[in-house]
Structures are given as structure tokens and as C-alpha cells.
N, C-alpha and C positions, 0 to 999 in steps of 0.2 A: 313792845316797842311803840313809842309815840307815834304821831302825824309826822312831828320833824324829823324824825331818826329814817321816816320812807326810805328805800332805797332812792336814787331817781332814775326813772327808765329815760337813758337820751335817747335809743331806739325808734321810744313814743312820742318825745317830745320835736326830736327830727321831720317823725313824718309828720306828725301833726301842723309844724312849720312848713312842710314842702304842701300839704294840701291846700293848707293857707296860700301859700303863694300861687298857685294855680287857678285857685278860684279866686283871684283875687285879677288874676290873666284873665280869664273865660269871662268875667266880669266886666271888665276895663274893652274888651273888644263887643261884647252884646252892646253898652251904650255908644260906641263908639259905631254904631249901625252894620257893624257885622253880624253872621248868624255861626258862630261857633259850633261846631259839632262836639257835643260829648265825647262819641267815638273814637276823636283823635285824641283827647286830653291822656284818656284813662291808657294811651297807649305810650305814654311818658312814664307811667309808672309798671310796676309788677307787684307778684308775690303779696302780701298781706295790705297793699295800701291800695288796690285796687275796689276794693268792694267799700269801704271808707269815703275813697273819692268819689264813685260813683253816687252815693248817697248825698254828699254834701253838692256834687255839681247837679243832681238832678232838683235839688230845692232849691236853690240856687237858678235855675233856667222857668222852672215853671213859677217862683217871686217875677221874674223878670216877664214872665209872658203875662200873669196874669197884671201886673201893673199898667202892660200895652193892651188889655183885653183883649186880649187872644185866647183862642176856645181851647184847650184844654181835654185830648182824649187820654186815657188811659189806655187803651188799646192799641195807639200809637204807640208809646213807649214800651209798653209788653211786646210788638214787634219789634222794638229795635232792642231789647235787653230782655232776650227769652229765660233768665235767670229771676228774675226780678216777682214778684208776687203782687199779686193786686192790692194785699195786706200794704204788701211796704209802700208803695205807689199813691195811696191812700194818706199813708201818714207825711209821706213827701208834701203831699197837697194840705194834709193838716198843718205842718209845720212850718209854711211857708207866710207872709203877712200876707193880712185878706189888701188888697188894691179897693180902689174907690169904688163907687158902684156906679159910677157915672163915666164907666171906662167900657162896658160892653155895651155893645149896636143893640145888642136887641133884649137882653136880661135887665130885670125890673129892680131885682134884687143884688144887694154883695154876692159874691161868688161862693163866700164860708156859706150861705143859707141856701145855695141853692140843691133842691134833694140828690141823695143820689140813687140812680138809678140800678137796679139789681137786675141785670142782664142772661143771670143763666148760663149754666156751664155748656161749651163750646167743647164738639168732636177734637180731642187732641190737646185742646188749648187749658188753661187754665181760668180762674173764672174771673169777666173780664165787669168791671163797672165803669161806670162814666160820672163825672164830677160834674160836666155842663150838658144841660138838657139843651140848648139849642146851639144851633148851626146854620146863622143864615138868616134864610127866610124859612128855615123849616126848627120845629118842633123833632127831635131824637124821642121815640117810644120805646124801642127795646130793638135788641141785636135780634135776625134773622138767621145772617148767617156770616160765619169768620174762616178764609182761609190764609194761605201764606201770602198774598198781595193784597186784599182787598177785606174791607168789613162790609157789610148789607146792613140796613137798621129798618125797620117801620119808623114810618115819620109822618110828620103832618106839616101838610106846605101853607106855613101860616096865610100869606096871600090870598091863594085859592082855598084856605080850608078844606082838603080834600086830604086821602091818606095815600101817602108813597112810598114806595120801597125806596131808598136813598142808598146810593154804592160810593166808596170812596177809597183810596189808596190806605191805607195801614201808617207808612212811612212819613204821609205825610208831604212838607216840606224838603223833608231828606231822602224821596225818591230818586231813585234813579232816572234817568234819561228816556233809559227805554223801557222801564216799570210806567212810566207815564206816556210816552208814546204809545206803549200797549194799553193803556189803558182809554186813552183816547181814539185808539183803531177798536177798540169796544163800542164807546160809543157811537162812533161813526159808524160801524156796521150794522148795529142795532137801529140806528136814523132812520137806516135806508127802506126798511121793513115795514108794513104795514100785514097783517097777515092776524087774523081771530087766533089762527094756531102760534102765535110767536108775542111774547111779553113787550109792550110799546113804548117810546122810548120820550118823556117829557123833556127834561131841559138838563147840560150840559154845563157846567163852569167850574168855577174855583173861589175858596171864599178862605183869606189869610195863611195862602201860600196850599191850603189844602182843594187836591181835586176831586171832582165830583159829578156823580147824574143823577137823576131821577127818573124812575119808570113806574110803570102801574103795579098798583101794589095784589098780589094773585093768592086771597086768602082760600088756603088750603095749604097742602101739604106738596112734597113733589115723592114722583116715582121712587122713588128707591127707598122710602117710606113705607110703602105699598107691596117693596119686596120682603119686610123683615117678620113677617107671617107668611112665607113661604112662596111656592110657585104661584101664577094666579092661572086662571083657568085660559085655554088655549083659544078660544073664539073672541072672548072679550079683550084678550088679549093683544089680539091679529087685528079687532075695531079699532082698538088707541093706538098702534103704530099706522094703523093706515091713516088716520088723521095725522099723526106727526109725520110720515113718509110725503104727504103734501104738502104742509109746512115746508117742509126740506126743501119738497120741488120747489114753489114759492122761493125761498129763500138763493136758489141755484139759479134759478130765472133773474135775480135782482143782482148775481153778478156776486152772491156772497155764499161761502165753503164754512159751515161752524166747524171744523174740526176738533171739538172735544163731546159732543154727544154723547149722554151717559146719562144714567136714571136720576140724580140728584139733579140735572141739570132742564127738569122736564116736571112742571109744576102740574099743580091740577088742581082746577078754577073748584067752587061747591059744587058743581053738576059734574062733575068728574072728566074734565073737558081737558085733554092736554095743552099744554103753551111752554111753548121753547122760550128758555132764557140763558143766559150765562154765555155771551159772544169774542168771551178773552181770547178767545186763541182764533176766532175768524178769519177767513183772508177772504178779499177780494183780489176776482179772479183779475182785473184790472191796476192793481195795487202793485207800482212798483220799489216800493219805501223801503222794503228788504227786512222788516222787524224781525225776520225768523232768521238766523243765520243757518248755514247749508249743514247740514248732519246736526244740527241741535233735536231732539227728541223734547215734543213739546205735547202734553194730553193725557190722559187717565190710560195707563197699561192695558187694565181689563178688554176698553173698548175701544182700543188705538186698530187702524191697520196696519197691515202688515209693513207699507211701503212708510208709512211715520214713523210706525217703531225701529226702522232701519234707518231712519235718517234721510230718507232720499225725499227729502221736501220738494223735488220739482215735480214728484211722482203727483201731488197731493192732487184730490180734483174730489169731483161730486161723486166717483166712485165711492172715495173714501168716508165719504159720509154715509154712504149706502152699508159700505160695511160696518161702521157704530150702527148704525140701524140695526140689521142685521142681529149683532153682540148683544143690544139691548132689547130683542123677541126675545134670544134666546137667555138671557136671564128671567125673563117676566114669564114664562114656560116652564123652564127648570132651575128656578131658585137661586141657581147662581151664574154669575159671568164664566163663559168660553175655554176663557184663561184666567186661573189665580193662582200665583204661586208664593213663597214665603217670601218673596224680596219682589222688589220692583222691575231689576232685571235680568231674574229668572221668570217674572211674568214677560216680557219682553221678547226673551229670546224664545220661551213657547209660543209668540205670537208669531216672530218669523219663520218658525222647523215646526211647530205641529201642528195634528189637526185638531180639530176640537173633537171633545166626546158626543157622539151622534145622539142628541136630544133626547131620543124614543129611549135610550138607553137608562134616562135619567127620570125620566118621566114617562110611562110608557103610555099615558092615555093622552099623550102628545099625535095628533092625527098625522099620517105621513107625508100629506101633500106639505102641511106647516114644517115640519121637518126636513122637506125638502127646498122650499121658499128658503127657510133659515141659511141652509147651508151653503145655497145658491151665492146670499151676501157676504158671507166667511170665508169666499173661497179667496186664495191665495193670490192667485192673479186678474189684475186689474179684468181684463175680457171676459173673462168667463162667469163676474157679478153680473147684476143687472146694469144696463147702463145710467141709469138715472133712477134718478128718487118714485120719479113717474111710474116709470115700467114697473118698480116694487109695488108700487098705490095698489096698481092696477092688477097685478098680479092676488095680493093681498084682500080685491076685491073680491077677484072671480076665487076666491079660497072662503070668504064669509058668506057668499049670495050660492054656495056650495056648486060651483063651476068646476066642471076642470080646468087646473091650473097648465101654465105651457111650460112651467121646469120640468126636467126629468130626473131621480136620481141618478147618483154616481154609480156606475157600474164596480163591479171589485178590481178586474182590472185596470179599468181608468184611476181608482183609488189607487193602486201599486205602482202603477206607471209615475202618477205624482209624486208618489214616494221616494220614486225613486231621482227624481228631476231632484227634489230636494234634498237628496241628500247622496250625490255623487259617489262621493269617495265610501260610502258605507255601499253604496249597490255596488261600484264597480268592484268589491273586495267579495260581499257578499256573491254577487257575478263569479270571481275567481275562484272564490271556496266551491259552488257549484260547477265550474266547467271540472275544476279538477278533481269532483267526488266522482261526476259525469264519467271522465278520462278511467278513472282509477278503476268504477263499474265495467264501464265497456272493456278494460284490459281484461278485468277478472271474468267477463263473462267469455271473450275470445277465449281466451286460455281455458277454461273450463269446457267450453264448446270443442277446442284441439283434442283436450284430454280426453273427451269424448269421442271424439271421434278416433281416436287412436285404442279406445279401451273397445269400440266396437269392432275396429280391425282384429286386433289380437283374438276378440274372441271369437272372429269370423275365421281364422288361421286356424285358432286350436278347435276348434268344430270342424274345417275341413280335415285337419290331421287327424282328429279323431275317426271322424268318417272314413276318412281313407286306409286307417289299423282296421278297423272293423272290416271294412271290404277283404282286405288281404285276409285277414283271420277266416272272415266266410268263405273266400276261395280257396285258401289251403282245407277247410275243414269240407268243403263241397269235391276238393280232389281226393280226397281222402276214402269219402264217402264211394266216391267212382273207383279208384283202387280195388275196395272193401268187393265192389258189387262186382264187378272185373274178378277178382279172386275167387270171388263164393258160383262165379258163371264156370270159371275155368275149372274149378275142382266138380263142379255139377258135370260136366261136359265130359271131364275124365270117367267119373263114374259108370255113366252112362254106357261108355266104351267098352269099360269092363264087364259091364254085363253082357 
């Protein structure tokens, strides 16, 4: 069959009309000084024409951005279209016209020339490159670190020529509200600090719709790093949280709660020096903005306490930082976190019903006094941690300068009694099953003790009646005997006579 005899698909040439027409919309409203969301377009369509549209609206916005010279992440759009491949993203950007090169602030070159950079595959993510090396006043080196709101890069702040860690929203322009509120009660928390133990916080803004900070940049690696060769040794161990447990206090004394504490979140300078960073989830304790809503669970399961993993955010205070502390000895000890379960929250709800596995159990050349410190910060309720960051330092002190410490372990008792606080309805049934084994004992042993006592009567009856046959038998056989002796006198007595 020839070219002309094709069938014609109208199927294809329909949508291919309706994508036209759309991008033709999405178009007409970007010059028109709107900023259209993809998001919404592709929600006009379904079924087969979706993945189509998505490709032509995505050349389509990034022609249009780079013609405004506007920077250009790729990383951006991998967060907002987690289907999308850095492959295809690439070619989006190949296939789009190159703009003037007298359209970006600070690139020297067309945009087609400028390299791109190989970033390296990301925990989780897929492998993310960048099309513009600069942002700003800063120079982009390479990805750090990418999670679900925020990218980290090395960078260089042209300006100052110095090298920075550079953090910024993922989404972009199409952030949310309170993605950038939050991410603004970051930086502001991070300002307030000045602390050797705590990562320092440069400068704060926003450069074409996209927000951002900069802080110093802490070449090394972070803790959790550090865990994936195993437990680490228990004294060394006990030194680096007591320098982060003062950080804490610092940081609690300035009026700010990091509430996400966790090994990845705990760098370590060349001299193997810790420095707290990562303040997304901070509150101050002065902050009445409300960014957390009431029963949201906000923080890393493993080393949440117990009162965040239930929701109860007014609970939240420098306890609960005491107990991430805490979570994060006992990983650095015995190799793994507290709690880990196969989901998120089934790790959760062991945070609020169980206890942890007693350390020594896990590591036995774990010293007891540590083990006892540990468990001190893990315990359940608020009073009975240590009350501040301080008292753990200091605790943690007199544990490395080989003091006795002032925790005491949990007695067994005390441990069942807990057990039992937590979990009511299993003690009080547990309680019921033993009052009435209790009951059912005591019945069997009363009755057993009657039956006794009635098998001792009987046979105190049938021993007296026995006794008492015997008597009778002896007396008739002893009157017998007197008879016998009576007759053999009386026949002796006769004879006698007769002679």
C-alpha cells in the first residue's frame, strides 16, 4: 500500500490539534505576563495525550524562560514531574531555541554552550544534571545533597570568591506557601546561632522567583556516613555527642528547638569536629506563626520522640531534643537506630508502645554506665529524661573523665510497671487472666486441703475402730484365758479333796 492509500488515524490527528491548541493557550498567557502552571494544563487532558502534552508544554516554558534569561534547574522539574528522566529533560532543553546571550545577568556565553554539569546519583532520586552553572552571584559546583523540598549544592559566591554550601527550594517558583515559609523559619533559625558546634548562616534571598541561603560550606562528610562500617567505639562515641549535646544547649539557650536531630544531619568539619545543620523543622520557642499544624508528624521516625510521633506538638520542648540525642548515641554504639521498622509508621508506633532494645544487648562491649545515660534520654516520658541538653553534656562528661555518673538503671520492676502504664488494656486483662488462675489455684488448693482433711478423719475413725476390735478381741481372749485358769484351779481343788 502506498503513502496515499495510509489509513488516516483522526484519533492522532485530533490530539495532535488539541495539544496544538493548548500550547498555543499556555503560550498566549506566559507573554501575556502570566506564569502558567504546567500542572494545570496537563489536567485538561488524560489517557494517551498526557505524556505528549507534557513534553511539548515542557519546551515550550523552558524556550520561554530561557528567552527571559531565566536559570534553568533541571532538578526543579524532576521535582515537580517525578516520572520525567533527566534523559528526557535534557533533550527538552536541547530542543528548545538557544535565546541571546545577552539575556542572562551573569553567563558570558549562549546557554546551548554552557557545560553541563554531572551531579551524581542522589539517595532515592534519579540522576539529576544541571544545564546553568550559575545562580546569582554564586557559581553551582556540584549537588551535595537532594531531598523532597530542598537541593544543597557547593558553590562559589562569585563576589566574595569563597566556597558555600548553597540551599534552595526544589519547586522553585511553584512553591508552596508554607514550603517557603518553612523554609524561611530555616533560615531565620539558623541566623540566630552563632555556635563552633552549629553550621553558620551567610546570606538569605531570592533570585528569579527562586529562594535561597547560603552557609558555610563543612568539607567532610556527616555522621551517618560514619555509621555505614558499623557501630563506632563507645568513648569516642560519648566525646562527639557531648560536644553536639552543648551545641543543643547553645542552641536551647537562643530560644531555638531543632527538632529533626539525626546522623545525616550532623557534619564533620577535617578534624572530625561535629556541626549541627539542617534547621527545617526548628521552632522557636517564642514563634507564634503556627508553621506546624497541631497533630502533623513532622521529622525522621527513627529519632522522633515519642510526644512528635504522636502528634502532640505542644508537647515539643528541649526534652525532645534530648531524646534525638539520645537515639542518635544509641545508633553510633550499636549500629543501628532504636527503632526501625519496614514502614514509616510502624516505625512510629514502636516509638510510642515500645521500649528499645537495651544497647548491651546489641553490643555488649557497650559500658553500663553509657547504656544507662542512653536509656535515661529514650525514656518515654518527658520527666524522667534529662531535663536539658546541659545536664546530658555534663552527665556524658563525668561518663568520659570516667566519674560516676548520677543516672541509675531501670529496676525490673520499674520496667513492668511501665509496661504496664503503657499498655492498659493488655495489663488489665493480663491482671484478669492472673487474678483468676490466682482464684482457680486457691479454690483447688482449699479443696484439696478439705479433702485432706476429711481423708485424715476417716482414717483417724477407722484406726480408732480398729483399735477398739482389737481391745474387745483382747478382752474376750484375756476372759477366756481367766475361765481356762478358773477351771484348771477348780478341777486341781477337787482333786485334791479326793485324796
Amino acid at each position: 500500500m502506498s503513502d496515499e492509500q495510509q489509513p488516516v488515524d483522526q484519533d492522532s490527528i485530533q490530539r495532535d490539534r488539541l495539544i496544538d491548541s493548548i500550547c498555543d493557550t499556555f503560550e498566549k498567557m506566559y507573554f501575556a505576563g502570566e506564569r502558567p502552571q504546567i500542572e494545570a494544563f496537563l489536567d485538561r487532558v488524560d489517557g494517551p495525550t498526557k505524556q505528549p502534552l507534557l513534553v511539548e508544554l515542557l519546551e515550550l516554558e523552558i524556550h520561554i524562560r530561557r528567552l527571559r534569561g531565566e536559570t534553568i534547574i533541571i532538578a526543579e522539574y524532576q521535582a515537580r514531574f517525578p516520572g520525567l528522566s533527566a534523559a528526557r529533560l535534557e533533550e527538552s532543553l536541547r530542543t528548545s531555541p538557544d535565546p541571546s546571550p545577552n539575556n542572562h545577568r551573569f553567563n558570558k556565553t549562549p546557554a546551548a554552550e554552557l557545560q553541563t554539569l554531572d551531579c551524581g546519583s542522589q539517595p532515592n532520586q534519579s540522576v539529576s544534571r544541571e544545564i546553568v552553572k550559575y545562580f546569582g552571584d554564586y557559581e553551582l559546583l556540584n549537588i551535595i545533597a537532594q531531598g523532597g523540598m530542598g537541593i544543597v549544592y557547593k558553590a562559589r559566591q562569585i563576589s566574595l570568591n569563597r566556597i558555600v554550601a548553597l540551599k534552595m527550594i526544589l519547586s522553585g517558583e511553584f512553591a508552596s506557601k508554607e514550603a517557603v515559609d518553612r523554609f524561611y523559619s530555616e533560615a531565620k533559625a539558623a541566623a540566630l546561632l552563632d555556635h563552633p558546634g552549629i553550621v553558620p548562616m551567610f546570606e538569605v534571598g531570592e533570585f528569579e522567583g527562586k529562594h535561597f541561603f547560603s552557609m558555610v560550606y563543612v568539607e567532610g562528610s556527616s555522621l551517618a556516613s560514619k555509621l555505614d562500617g558499623g557501630p563506632l567505639e563507645p568513648i569516642p562515641s560519648a566525646r562527639m555527642m557531648l560536644e553536639v549535646a552543648q551545641a543543643v544547649q547553645y542552641a536551647h539557650e537562643q530560644g531555638v528547638i531543632h527538632r529533626d536531630l539525626k546522623p545525616s544531619n550532623i557534619l564533620l568539619d577535617p578534624q572530625g569536629r561535629p556541626r549541627i545543620t539542617d534547621f527545617g523543622l526548628a521552632k522557636q520557642l517564642t514563634d507564634q506563626s503556627g508553621l506546624t499544624v497541631s497533630g502533623q508528624v513532622l521529622g525522621t521516625p527513627s529519632y522522633m520522640p515519642p510526644e512528635q510521633a504522636a502528634g502532640h506538638i505542644n508537647a515539643i520542648g528541649p526534652a525532645s531534643d534530648v531524646y534525638a540525642l539520645g537515639a542518635i548515641l544509641y545508633s553510633l554504639t550499636t549500629g543501628r537506630p532504636p527503632f526501625q521498622a519496614a514502614s514509616s509508621i510502624d516505625t512510629l508506633r514502636q516509638v510510642v508502645e515500645k521500649e528499645p532494645v537495651a544497647p548491651r544487648l546489641l553490643n555488649s562491649v557497650i559500658p553500663r554506665d553509657l547504656e544507662t545515660i542512653i536509656l535515661k534520654c529514650l525514656e518515654k516520658s518527658l520527666p524522667r529524661r534529662y531535663g536539658s541538653a546541659k545536664l546530658l553534656a555534663e552527665e556524658l562528661q563525668r561518663f568520659v573523665e570516667g566519674r560516676p555518673i548520677v543516672a541509675r538503671p531501670i529496676s525490673r520492676v520499674a520496667k513492668a510497671w511501665r509496661w504496664c502504664q503503657r499498655n492498659p488494656s493488655v495489663a488489665s486483662l493480663a491482671s484478669l487472666v492472673i487474678l483468676l488462675l490466682a482464684s482457680v489455684t486457691l479454690i483447688s488448693a482449699v479443696s484439696y486441703v478439705r479433702e485432706a482433711a476429711l481423708r485424715v478423719k476417716q482414717e483417724q475413725l477407722t484406726l480408732s475402730e480398729s483399735k477398739a476390735k482389737e481391745n474387745a478381741i483382747g478382752a474376750e481372749h484375756i476372759a477366756e484365758q481367766e475361765k481356762e485358769k478358773a477351771k484348771a484351779s477348780e478341777a486341781l481343788t477337787r482333786r485334791n479333796l479326793y485324796v
